[in-house]
C-alpha positions in Angstrom: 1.5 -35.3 16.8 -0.9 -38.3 15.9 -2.2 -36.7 13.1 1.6 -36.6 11.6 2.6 -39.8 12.1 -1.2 -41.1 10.7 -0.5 -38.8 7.7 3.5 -40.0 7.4 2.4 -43.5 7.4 -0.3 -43.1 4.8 2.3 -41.2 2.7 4.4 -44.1 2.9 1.8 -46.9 1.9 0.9 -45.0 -1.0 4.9 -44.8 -2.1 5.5 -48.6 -1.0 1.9 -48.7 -3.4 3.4 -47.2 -6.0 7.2 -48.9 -5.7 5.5 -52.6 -6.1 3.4 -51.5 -9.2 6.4 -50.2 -10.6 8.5 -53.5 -10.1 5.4 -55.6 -11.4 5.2 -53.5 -14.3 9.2 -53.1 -15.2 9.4 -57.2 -14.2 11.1 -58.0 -17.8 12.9 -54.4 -17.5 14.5 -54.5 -14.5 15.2 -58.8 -15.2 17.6 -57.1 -18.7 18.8 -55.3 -16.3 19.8 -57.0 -13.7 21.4 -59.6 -16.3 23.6 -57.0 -18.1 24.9 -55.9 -14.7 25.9 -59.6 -13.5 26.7 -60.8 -16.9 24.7 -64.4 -16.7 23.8 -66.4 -19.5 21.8 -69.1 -20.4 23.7 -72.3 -20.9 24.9 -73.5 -24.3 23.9 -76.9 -23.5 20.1 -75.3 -24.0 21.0 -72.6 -26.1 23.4 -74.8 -28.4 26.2 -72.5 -28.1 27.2 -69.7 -30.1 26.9 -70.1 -34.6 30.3 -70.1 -35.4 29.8 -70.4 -39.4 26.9 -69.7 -41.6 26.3 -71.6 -44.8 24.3 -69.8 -47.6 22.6 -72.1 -49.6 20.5 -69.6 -51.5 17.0 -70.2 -50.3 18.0 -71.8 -46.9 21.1 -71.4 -44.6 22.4 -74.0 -42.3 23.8 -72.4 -38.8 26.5 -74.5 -37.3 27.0 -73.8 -33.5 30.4 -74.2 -31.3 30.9 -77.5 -30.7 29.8 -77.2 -27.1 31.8 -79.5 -23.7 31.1 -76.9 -21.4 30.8 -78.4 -17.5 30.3 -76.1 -14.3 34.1 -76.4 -13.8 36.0 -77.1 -16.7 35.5 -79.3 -19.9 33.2 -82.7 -20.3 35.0 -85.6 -21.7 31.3 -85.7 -24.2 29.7 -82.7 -25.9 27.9 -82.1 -29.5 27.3 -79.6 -31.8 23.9 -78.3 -33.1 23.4 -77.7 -36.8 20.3 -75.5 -37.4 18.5 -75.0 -41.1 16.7 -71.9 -41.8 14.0 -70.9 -42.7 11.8 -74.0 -42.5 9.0 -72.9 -45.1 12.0 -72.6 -47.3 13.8 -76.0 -46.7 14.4 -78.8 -49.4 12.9 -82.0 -49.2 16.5 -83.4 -48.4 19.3 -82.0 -47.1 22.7 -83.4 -47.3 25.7 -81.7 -45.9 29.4 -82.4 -45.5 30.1 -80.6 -41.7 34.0 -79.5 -40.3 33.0 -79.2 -36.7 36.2 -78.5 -35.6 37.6 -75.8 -37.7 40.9 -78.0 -39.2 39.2 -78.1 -42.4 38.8 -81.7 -42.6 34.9 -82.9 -43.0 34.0 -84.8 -39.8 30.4 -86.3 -40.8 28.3 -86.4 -42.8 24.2 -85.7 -41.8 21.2 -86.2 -44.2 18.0 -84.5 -43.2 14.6 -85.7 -44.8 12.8 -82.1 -44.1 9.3 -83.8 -44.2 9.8 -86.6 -42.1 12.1 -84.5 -39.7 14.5 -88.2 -40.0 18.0 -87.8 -39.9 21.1 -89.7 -40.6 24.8 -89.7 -39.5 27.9 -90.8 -41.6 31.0 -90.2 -39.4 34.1 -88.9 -40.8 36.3 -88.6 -37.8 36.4 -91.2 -34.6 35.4 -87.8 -32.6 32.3 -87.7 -33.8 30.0 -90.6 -32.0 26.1 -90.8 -32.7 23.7 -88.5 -33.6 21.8 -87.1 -30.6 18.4 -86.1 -31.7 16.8 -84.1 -34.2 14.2 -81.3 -33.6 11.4 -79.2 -35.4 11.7 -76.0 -33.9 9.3 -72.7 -34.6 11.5 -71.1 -37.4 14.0 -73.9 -38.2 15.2 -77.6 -37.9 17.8 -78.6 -35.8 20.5 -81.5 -34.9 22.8 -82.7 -32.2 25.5 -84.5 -32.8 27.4 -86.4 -29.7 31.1 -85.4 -30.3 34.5 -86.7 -28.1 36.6 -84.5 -26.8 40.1 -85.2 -28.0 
């Protein structure tokens, strides 16, 4: 009778052995996994928010984002809106473009991007659109915030 129990729990410490190299291995596995299944997602105020319109400028494309208010609960009274330009071996020395944030087909502002100096400038179009919120060099492309007002 000792002799089972000594050879169950051995069976089970190689299993339990087994079940925790498994998880360590499948870590990023089973994480996908359990994200599908509950349907979390990372937070457009890091992501930026889903690219609602893609500009093709032949050797360069500029990604502009939903412009994102997103709070826990409900709306924030301030947001922005990310532009992105890709790819950044292939960028201009200056980039000037005329952005409709909102989708009414009016331009709202205006942003100038000196590629080399990663220095940006705002010209607001519409009283919605407030300051520009910082400017960034990331690994495959430039990016911008821009502070918008919720209406």
């Amino acid at each position: 009778m000792i002799r089972l129990k000594v050879g169950f729990a051995y069976m089970i410490a190689v299993l339990m052995t087994f079940a925790a190299l498994a998880t360590l291995m499948g870590g990023n596995f089973f994480a996908a996994k359990l994200v599908d299944a509950t349907g979390v997602k990372v937070s457009p105020w890091y992501t930026g928010g889903e690219v609602v319109q893609t500009i093709d400028h032949g050797s360069y494309r500029t990604l502009i984002h939903r412009p994102v208010f997103d709070a826990l609960v409900g709306q924030k009274e301030d947001g922005f809106i990310q532009l992105d330009w890709e790819p950044r071996e292939a960028l201009p020395e200056k980039i000037d473009d005329d952005i409709d944030c909102f989708g009414d087909s009016n331009k709202d502002f205006h942003i100038s991007l000196d590629t080399k100096t990663n220095v940006a400038e705002l010209t607001s179009y519409s009283p919605q659109v407030i300051s520009l919120a910082g400017n960034y060099k990331l690994k495959e492309r430039l990016a911008v915030r821009v502070v918008l007002r919720r209406n």
